[in-house]
MARLUMVEX-115819 format. One record per residue (C-alpha): x, y, z; residue number from 0. Coordinates in steps of 0.5 Angstrom, whole numbers, always signed. Example, Ala and Ser with C-alpha at 12.3 -4.5 7.8 and 13.67 -1.06 7.14 Angstrom:
BEGIN
<X:+25; Y:-9; Z:+16; tiza:0>;
<X:+27; Y:-2; Z:+14; tiza:1>;
This chain:
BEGIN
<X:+0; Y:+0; Z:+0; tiza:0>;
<X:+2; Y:+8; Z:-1; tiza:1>;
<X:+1; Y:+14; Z:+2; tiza:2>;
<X:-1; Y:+18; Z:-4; tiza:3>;
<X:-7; Y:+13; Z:-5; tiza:4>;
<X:-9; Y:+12; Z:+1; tiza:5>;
<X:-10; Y:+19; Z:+4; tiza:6>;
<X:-16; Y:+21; Z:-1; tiza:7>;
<X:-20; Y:+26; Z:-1; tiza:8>;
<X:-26; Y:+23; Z:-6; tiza:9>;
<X:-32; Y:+23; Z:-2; tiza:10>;
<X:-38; Y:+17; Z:-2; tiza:11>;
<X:-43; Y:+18; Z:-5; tiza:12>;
<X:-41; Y:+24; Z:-8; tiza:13>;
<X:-36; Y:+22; Z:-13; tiza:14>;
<X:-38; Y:+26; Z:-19; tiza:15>;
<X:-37; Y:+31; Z:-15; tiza:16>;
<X:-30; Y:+31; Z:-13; tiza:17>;
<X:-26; Y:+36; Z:-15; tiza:18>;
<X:-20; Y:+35; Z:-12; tiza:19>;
<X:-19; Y:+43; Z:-10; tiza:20>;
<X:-16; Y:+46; Z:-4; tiza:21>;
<X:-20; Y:+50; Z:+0; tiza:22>;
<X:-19; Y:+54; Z:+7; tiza:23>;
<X:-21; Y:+48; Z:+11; tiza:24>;
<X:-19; Y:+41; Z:+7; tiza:25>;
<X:-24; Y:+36; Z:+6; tiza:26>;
<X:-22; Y:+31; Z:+12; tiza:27>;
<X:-23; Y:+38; Z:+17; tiza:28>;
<X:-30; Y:+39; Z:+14; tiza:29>;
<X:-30; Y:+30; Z:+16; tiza:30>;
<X:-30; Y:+33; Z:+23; tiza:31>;
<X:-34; Y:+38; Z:+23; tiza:32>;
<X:-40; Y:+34; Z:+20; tiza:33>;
<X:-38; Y:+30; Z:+25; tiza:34>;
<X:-39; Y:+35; Z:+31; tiza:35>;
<X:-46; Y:+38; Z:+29; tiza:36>;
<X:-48; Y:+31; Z:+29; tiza:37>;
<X:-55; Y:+27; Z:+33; tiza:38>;
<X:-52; Y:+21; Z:+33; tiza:39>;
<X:-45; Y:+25; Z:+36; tiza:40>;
<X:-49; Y:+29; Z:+40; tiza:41>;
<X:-53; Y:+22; Z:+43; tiza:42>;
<X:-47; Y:+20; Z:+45; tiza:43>;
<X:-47; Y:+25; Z:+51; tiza:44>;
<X:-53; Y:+20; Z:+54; tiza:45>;
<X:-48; Y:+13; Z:+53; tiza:46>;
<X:-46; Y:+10; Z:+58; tiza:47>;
<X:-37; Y:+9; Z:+57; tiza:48>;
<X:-36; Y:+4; Z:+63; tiza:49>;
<X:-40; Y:+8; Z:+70; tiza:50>;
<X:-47; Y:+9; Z:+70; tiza:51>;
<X:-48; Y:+16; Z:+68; tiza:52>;
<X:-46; Y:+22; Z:+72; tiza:53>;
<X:-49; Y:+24; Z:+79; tiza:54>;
<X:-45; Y:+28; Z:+83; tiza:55>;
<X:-38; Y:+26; Z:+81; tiza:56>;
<X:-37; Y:+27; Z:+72; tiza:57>;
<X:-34; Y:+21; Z:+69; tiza:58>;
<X:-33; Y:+19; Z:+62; tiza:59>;
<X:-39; Y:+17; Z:+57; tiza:60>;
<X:-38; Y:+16; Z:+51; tiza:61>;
<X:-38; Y:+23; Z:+48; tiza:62>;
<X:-32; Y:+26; Z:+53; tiza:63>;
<X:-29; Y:+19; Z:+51; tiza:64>;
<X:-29; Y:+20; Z:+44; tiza:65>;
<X:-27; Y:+27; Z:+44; tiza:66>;
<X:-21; Y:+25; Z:+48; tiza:67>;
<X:-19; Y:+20; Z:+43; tiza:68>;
<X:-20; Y:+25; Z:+38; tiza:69>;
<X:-15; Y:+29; Z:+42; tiza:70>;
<X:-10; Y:+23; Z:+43; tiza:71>;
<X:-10; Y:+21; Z:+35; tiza:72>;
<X:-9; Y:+28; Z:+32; tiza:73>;
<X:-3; Y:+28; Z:+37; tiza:74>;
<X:+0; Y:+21; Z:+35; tiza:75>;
<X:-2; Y:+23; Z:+28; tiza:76>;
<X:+2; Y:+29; Z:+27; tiza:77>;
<X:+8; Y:+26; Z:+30; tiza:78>;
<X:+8; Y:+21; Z:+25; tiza:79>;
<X:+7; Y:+25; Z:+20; tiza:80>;
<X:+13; Y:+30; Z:+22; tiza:81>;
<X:+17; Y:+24; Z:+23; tiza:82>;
<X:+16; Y:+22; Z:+17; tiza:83>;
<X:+16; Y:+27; Z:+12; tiza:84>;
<X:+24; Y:+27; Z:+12; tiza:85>;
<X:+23; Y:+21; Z:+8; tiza:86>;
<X:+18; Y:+22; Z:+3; tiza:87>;
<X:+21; Y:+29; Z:+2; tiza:88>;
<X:+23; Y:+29; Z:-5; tiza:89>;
<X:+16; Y:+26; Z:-7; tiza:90>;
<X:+11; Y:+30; Z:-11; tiza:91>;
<X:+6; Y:+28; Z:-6; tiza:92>;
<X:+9; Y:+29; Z:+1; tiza:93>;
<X:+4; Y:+35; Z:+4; tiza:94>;
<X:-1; Y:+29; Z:+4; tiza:95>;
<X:+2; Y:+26; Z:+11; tiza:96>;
<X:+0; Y:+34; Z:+13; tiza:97>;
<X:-7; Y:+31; Z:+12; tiza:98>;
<X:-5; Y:+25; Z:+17; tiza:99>;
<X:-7; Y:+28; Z:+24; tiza:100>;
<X:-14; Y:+31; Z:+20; tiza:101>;
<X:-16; Y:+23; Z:+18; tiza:102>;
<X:-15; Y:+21; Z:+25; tiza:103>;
<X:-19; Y:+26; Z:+29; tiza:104>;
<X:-24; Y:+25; Z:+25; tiza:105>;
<X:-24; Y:+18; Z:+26; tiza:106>;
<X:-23; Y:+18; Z:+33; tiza:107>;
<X:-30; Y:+22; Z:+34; tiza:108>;
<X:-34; Y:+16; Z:+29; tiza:109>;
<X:-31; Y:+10; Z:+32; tiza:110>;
<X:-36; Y:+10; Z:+38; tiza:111>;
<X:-42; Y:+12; Z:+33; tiza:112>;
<X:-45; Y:+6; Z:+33; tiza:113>;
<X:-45; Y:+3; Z:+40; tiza:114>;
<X:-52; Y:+2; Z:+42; tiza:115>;
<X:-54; Y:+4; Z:+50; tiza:116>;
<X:-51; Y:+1; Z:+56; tiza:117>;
<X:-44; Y:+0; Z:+54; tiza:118>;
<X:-41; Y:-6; Z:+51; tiza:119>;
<X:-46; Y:-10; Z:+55; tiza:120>;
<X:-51; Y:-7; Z:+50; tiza:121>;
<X:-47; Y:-11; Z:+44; tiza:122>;
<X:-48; Y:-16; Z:+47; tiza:123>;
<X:-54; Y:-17; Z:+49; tiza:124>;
<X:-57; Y:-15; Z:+43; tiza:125>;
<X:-52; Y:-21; Z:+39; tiza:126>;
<X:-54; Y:-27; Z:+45; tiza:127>;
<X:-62; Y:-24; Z:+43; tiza:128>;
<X:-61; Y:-29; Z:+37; tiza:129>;
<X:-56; Y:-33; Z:+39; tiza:130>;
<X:-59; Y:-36; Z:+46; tiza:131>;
<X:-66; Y:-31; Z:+46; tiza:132>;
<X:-72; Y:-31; Z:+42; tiza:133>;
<X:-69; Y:-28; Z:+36; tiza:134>;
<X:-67; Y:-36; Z:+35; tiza:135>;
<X:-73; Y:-37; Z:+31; tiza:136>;
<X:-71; Y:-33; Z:+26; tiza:137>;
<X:-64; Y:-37; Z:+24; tiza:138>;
<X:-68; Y:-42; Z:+18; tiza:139>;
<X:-71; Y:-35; Z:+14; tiza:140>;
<X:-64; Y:-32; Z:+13; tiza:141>;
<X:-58; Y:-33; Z:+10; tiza:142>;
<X:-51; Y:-36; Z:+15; tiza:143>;
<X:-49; Y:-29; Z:+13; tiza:144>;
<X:-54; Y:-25; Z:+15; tiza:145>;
<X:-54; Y:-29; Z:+21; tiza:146>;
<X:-47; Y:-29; Z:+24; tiza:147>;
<X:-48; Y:-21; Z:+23; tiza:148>;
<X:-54; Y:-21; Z:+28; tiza:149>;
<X:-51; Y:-26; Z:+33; tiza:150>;
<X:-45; Y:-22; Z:+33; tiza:151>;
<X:-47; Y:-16; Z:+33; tiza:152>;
<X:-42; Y:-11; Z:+33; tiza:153>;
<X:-41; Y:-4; Z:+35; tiza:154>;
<X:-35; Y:-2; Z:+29; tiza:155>;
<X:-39; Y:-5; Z:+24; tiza:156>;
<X:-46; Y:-1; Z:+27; tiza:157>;
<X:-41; Y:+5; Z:+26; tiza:158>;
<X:-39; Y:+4; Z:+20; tiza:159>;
<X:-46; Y:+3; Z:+17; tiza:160>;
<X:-49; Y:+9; Z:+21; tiza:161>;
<X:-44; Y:+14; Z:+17; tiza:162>;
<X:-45; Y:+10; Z:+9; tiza:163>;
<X:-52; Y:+8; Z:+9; tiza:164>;
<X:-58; Y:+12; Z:+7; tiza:165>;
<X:-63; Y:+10; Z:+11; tiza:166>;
<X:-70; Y:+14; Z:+9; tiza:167>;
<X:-69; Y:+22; Z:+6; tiza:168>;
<X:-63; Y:+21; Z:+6; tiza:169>;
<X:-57; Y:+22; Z:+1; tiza:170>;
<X:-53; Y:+17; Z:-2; tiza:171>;
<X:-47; Y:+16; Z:+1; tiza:172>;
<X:-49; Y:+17; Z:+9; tiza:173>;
<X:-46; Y:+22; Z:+12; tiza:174>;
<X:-42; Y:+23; Z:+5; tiza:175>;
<X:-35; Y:+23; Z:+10; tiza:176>;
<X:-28; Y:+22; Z:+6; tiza:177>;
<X:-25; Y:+15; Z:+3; tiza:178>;
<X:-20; Y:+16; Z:+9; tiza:179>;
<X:-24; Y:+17; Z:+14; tiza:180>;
<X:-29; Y:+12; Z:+13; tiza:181>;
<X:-24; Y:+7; Z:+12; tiza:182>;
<X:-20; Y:+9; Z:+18; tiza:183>;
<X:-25; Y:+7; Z:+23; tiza:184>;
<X:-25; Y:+0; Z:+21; tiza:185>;
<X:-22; Y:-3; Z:+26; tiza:186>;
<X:-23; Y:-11; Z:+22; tiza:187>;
<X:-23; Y:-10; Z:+15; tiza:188>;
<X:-27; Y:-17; Z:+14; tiza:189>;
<X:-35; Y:-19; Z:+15; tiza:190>;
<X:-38; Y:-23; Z:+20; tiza:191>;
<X:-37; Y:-30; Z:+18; tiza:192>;
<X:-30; Y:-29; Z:+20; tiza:193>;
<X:-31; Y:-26; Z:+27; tiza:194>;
<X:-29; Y:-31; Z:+31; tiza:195>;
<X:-28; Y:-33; Z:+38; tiza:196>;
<X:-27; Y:-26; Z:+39; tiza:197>;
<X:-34; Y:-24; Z:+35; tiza:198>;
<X:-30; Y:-17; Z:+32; tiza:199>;
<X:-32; Y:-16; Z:+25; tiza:200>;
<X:-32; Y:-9; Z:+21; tiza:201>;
<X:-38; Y:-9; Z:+16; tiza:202>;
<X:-45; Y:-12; Z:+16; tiza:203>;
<X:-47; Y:-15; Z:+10; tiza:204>;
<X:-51; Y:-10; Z:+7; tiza:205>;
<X:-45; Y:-5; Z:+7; tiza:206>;
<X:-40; Y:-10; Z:+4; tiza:207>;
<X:-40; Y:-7; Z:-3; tiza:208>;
<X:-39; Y:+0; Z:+1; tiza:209>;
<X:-33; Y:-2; Z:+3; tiza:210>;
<X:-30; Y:-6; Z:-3; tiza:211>;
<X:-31; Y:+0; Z:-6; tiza:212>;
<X:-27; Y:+4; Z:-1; tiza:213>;
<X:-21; Y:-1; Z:+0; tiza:214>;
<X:-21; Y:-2; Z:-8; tiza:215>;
<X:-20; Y:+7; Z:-9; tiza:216>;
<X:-15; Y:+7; Z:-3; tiza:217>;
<X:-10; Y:+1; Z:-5; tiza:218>;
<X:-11; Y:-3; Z:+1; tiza:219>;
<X:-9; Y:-10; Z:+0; tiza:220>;
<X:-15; Y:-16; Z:-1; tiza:221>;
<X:-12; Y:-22; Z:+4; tiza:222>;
<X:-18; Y:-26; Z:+1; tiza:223>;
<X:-25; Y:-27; Z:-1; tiza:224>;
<X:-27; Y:-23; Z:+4; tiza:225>;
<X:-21; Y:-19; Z:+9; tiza:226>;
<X:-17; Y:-14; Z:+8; tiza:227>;
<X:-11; Y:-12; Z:+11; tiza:228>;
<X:-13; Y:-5; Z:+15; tiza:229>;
<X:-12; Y:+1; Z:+13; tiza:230>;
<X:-5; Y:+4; Z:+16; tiza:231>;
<X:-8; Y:+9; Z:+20; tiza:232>;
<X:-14; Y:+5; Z:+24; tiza:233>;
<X:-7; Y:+4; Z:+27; tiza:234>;
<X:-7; Y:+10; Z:+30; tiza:235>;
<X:-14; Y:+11; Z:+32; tiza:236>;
<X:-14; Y:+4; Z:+35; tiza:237>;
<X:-8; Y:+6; Z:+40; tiza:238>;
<X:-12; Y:+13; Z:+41; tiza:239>;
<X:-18; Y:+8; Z:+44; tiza:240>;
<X:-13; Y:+4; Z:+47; tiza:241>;
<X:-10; Y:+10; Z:+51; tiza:242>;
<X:-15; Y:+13; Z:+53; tiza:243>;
<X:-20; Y:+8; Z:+56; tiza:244>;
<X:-14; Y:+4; Z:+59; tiza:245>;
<X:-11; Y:+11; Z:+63; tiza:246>;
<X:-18; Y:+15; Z:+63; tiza:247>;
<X:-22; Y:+9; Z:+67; tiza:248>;
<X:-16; Y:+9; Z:+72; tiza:249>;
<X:-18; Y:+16; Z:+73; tiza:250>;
<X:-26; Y:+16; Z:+74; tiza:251>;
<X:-24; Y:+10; Z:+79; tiza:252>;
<X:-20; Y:+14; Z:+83; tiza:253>;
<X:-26; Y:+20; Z:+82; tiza:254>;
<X:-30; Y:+15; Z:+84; tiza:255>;
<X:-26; Y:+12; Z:+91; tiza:256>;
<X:-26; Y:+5; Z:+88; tiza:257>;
<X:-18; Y:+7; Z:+87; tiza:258>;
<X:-15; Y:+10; Z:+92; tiza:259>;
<X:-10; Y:+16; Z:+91; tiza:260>;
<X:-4; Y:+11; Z:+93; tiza:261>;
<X:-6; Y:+6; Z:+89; tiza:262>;
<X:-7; Y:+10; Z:+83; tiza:263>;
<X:+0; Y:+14; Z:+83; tiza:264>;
<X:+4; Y:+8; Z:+84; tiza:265>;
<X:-1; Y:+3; Z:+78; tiza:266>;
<X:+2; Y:+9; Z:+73; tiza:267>;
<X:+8; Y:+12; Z:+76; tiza:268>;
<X:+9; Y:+5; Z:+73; tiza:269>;
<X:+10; Y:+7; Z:+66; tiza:270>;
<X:+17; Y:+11; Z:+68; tiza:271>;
<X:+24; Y:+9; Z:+70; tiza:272>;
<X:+26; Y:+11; Z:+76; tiza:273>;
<X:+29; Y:+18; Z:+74; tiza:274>;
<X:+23; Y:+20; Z:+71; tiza:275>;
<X:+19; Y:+18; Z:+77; tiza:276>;
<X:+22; Y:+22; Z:+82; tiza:277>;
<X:+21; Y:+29; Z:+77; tiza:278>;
<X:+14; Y:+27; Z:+77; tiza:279>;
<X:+14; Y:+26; Z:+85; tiza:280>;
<X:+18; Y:+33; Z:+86; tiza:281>;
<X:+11; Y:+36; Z:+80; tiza:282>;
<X:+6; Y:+33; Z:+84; tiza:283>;
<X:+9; Y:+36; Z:+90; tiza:284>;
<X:+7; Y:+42; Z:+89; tiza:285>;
<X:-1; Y:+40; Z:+88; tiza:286>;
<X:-6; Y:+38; Z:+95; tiza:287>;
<X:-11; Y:+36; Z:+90; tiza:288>;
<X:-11; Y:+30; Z:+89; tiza:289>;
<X:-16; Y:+29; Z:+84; tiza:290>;
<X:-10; Y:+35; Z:+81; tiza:291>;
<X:-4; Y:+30; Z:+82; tiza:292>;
<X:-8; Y:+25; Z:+78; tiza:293>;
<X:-10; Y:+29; Z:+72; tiza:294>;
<X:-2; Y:+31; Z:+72; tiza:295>;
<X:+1; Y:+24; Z:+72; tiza:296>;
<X:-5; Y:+22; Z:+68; tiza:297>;
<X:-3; Y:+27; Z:+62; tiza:298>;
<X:+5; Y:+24; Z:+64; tiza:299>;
<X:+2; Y:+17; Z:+62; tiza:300>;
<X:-2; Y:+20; Z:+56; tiza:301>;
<X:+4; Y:+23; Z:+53; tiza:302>;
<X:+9; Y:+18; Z:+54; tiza:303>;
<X:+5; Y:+13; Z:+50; tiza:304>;
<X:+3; Y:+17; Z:+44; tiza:305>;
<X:+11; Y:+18; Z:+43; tiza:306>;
<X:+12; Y:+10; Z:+44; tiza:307>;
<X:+7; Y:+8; Z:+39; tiza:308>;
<X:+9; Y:+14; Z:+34; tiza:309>;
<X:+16; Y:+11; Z:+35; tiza:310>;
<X:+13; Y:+3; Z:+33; tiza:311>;
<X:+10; Y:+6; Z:+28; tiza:312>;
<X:+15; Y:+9; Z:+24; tiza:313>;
<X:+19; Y:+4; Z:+25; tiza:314>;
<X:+15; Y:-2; Z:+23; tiza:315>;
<X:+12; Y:+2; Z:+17; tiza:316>;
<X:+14; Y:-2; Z:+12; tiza:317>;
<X:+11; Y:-8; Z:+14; tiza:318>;
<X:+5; Y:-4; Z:+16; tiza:319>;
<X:+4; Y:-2; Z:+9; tiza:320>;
<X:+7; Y:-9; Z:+7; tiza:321>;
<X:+0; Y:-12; Z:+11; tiza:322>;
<X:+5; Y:-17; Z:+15; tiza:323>;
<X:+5; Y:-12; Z:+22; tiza:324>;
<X:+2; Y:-16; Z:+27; tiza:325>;
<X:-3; Y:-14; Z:+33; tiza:326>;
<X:-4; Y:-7; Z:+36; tiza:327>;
<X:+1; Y:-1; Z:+37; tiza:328>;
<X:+0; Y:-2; Z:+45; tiza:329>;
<X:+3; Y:-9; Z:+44; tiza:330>;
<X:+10; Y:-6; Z:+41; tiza:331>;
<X:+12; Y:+0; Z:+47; tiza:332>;
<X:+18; Y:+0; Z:+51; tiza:333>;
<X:+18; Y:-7; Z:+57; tiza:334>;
<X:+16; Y:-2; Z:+61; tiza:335>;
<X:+11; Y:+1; Z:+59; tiza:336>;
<X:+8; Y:-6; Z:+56; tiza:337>;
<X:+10; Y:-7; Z:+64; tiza:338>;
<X:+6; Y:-1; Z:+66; tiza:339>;
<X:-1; Y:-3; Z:+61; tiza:340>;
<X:-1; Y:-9; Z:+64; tiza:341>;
<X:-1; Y:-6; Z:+70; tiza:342>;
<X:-7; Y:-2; Z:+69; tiza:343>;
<X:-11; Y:-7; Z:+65; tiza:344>;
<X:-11; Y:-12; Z:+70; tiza:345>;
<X:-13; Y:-6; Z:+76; tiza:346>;
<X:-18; Y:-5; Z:+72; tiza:347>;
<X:-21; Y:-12; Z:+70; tiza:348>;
<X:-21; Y:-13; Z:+78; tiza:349>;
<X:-24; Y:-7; Z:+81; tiza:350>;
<X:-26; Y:-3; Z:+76; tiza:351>;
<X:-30; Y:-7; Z:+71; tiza:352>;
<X:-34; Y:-12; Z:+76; tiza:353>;
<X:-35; Y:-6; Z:+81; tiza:354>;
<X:-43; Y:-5; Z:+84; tiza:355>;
<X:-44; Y:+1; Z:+79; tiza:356>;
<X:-41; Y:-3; Z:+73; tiza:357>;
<X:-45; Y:-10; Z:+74; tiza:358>;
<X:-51; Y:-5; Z:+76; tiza:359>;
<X:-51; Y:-2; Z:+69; tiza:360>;
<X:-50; Y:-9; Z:+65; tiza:361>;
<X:-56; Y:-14; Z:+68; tiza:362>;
<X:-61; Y:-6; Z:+68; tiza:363>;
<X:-58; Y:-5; Z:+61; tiza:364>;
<X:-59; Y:-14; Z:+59; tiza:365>;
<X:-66; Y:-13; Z:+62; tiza:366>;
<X:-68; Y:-6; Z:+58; tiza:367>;
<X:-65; Y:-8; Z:+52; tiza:368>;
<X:-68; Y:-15; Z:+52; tiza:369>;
<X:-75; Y:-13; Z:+52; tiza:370>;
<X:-74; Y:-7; Z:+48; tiza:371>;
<X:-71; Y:-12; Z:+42; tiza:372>;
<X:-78; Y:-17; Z:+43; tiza:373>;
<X:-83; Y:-12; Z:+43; tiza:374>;
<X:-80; Y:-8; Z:+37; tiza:375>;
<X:-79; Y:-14; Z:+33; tiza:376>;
<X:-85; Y:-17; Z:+34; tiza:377>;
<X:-88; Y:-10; Z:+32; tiza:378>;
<X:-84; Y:-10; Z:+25; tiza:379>;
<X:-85; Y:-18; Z:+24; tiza:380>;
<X:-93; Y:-17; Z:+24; tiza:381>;
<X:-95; Y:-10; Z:+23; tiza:382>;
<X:-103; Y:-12; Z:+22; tiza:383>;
<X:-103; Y:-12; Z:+29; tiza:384>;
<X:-107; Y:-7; Z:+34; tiza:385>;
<X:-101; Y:-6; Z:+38; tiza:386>;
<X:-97; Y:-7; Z:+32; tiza:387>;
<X:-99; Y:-1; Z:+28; tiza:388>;
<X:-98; Y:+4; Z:+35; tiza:389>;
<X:-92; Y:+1; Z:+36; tiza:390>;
<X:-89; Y:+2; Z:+29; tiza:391>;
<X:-91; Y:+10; Z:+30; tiza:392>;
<X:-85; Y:+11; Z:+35; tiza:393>;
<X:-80; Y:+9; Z:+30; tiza:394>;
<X:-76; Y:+15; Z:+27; tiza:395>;
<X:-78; Y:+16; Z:+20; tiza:396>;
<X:-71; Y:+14; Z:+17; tiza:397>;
<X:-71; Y:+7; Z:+20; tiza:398>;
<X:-74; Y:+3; Z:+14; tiza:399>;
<X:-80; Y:-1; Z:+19; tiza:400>;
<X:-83; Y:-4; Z:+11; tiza:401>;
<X:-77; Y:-5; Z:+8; tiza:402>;
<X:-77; Y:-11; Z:+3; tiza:403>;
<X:-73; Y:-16; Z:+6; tiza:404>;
<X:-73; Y:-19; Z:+12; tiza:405>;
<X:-66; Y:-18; Z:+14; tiza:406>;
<X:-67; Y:-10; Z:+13; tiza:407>;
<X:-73; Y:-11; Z:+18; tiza:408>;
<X:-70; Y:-12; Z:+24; tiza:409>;
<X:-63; Y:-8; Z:+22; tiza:410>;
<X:-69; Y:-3; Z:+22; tiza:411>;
<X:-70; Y:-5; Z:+30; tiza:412>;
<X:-62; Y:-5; Z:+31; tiza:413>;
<X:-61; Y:+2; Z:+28; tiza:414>;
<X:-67; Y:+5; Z:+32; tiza:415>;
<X:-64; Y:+1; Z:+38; tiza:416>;
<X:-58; Y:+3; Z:+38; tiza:417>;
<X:-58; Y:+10; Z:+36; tiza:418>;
<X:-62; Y:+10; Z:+43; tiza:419>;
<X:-59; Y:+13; Z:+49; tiza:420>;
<X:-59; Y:+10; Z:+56; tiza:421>;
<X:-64; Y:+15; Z:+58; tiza:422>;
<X:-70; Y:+14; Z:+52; tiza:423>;
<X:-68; Y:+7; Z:+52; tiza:424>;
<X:-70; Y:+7; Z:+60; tiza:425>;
<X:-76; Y:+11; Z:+60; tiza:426>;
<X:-79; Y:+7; Z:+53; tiza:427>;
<X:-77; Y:+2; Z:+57; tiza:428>;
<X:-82; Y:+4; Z:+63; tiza:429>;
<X:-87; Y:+6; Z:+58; tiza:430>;
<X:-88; Y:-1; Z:+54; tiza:431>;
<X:-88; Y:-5; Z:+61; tiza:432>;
<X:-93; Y:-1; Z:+63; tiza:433>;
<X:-89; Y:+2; Z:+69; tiza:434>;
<X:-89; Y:+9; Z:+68; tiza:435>;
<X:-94; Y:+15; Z:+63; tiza:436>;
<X:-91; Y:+19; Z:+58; tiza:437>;
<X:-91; Y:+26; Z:+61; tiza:438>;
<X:-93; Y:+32; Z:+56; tiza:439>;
């Protein structure tokens, strides 16, 4: 893969429009911008990261995450790029790398887009509805690939079809978002069926040739029938990800009381060596807050990760571009930080992802979702009925509850669900199950 094909400008949807001209903001900031001024960004505010959402102490949700992220991609993309650009200097399109930062921004803020309410416990709860629930009925009238997507139900994918499908009034192309963008949020380039143990995949079915399209303009490499190899900088907007939730999760659990300060500085002092530490203790010294003191070393970790990773980038960029680098950034930092990461992973496991609040989220999120799947489908496989028809009334109008085909049916249910936010999915919760009436 090169770089002269793989930053494309070139917009989806809007192709014959594509003029190729520079103007005050690059087509890559116009990304972000449509990205900003979104609903689907804006609902993210009211989606749950890891902790319920906030009471009295504000922890992360989705929106502030994504917003982080974007913030530490643009960062580690610039680097890169400055780390880069002597090498390609004699090439004519070397002021392309320029465009790098831009890309992964935009990617950043998207990458959460199609995660549905509740955390990842939304995901799969919604993938165990036809894997172990009742949307089991339904395997016979589908294909085994329209069947994998469903059981396997995916947030990266759900992403990737909210900014290119045309859901109902709108135009071709989804969002209409650069080449680039759209193909650097996909974190698994290859469809369900070769999901795995794990069940990660990039595209659903009905997006498949959206994303053909897109690999085949930008010269990623095709492994076989059905996988790519990644686009180089989905690397980057992965290791932003993997920065930000690791160390910000610590951060909320230490807002929160479940770390204590002790504990927090000594699981993140970790990634430094003994020098570094002690200028790092003498900084904090000079802080009573404590809150502050962890926000200061919190900034030290972030920033020593993003100069590791852009490190490993640079140098396994060959094989990056050859399609033969294996597993993430964050796998090839320094022993101490990888010493560091494993740290914060296994605190977090252990005290942060089983804590009261956590667990709370998951079996309230499992048992909303459940019922919402069950009534909605039931809604839109038999519209004659009553309640069906009242119910049907409740979809936005861009969800195609009359589609032709089963499978784009229920992936109507999926879209409305998963655009959902944690407080409508409650409250419409409360109103099919009869605990509560809307209110005027």
């Amino acid at each position: 893969m090169n770089w002269n094909q793989l930053i494309c400008d070139k917009r989806l949807g809007l192709e014959e429009k594509h003029d190729g001209k520079a103007g005050v903001r690059s087509d890559f900031e116009r990304d972000y911008d449509r990205l900003v001024f979104s609903s689907p960004f804006r609902r993210l505010q009211n989606k749950t990261q890891v902790f319920p959402l906030p009471g009295s102490i504000f922890v992360h949700n989705r929106l502030t995450h994504s917003l982080e992220v974007s913030c530490v991609g643009k960062s580690l993309a610039n680097e890169i790029a400055e780390r880069l650009y002597p090498k390609y200097a004699t090439e004519p399109w070397r002021k392309k790398l320029r465009d790098m930062g831009e890309i992964v921004a935009a990617a950043c803020l998207a990458h959460d887009l199609g995660n549905p309410p509740f955390g990842h416990s939304g995901e799969k709860t919604i993938g165990a509805y036809f894997s172990e629930g009742q949307g089991q009925c339904l395997k016979d009238s589908l294909t085994p690939e329209q069947w994998a997507d469903l059981t396997h139900f995916e947030g990266n994918a759900n992403s990737f079809r909210t900014l290119v499908h045309q859901f109902n009034g709108r135009r071709p192309g989804g969002f209409a978002m650069t080449y680039s963008t759209l193909a650097a949020i996909v974190k698994y380039p290859y469809s369900s069926t070769y999901a795995g143990e794990k069940g990660k995949f990039g595209f659903f079915t009905t997006e498949r040739a959206d994303f053909e399209k897109i690999a085949a303009q930008l010269g990623l490499i095709r492994l076989d029938e059905g996988r790519y190899c990644r686009h180089p900088l989905v690397y980057l907007v992965e290791a932003a990800d993997d920065i930000c939730y690791q160390v910000m999760d610590i951060e909320d659990g230490h807002k929160l009381k479940i770390i204590s300060t002790e504990e927090t500085v000594d699981v993140l002092t970790a990634f430094f060596d003994e020098e570094r530490k002690q200028h790092i203790h003498q900084m904090m010294a000079g802080v009573a807050d404590p809150n502050e003191k962890i926000v200061y070393l919190r900034s030290c970790v972030v920033g020593q990760l993003v100069q590791e990773c852009a490190a490993t980038f640079v140098e396994h960029e060959e094989e990056i571009l050859n399609g033969t680098f294996e597993g993430s950034l964050i796998d090839h930092v320094s022993p101490l930080a990888t010493a560091g990461y494993a740290r914060c992973s296994h605190l977090a496991f252990n005290k942060l992802y089983r804590a009261g609040y956590v667990v709370d989220v998951d079996l309230a999120g499992n048992r909303i979702i459940n019922l919402l799947l069950e009534k909605l489908m039931d809604a839109v496989l038999h519209p004659e009925r009553n309640y069906s028809q009242l119910l049907l009334n409740k979809f936005p109008q861009q969800y195609d509850v009359h589609a032709p085909t089963l499978f784009e049916k229920i992936q109507a249910v999926l879209d409305h669900i998963s655009a959902m936010t944690d407080v409508y999915a409650l409250n419409l919760y409360r109103q099919l199950d009869g605990i509560a009436l809307p209110t005027v």
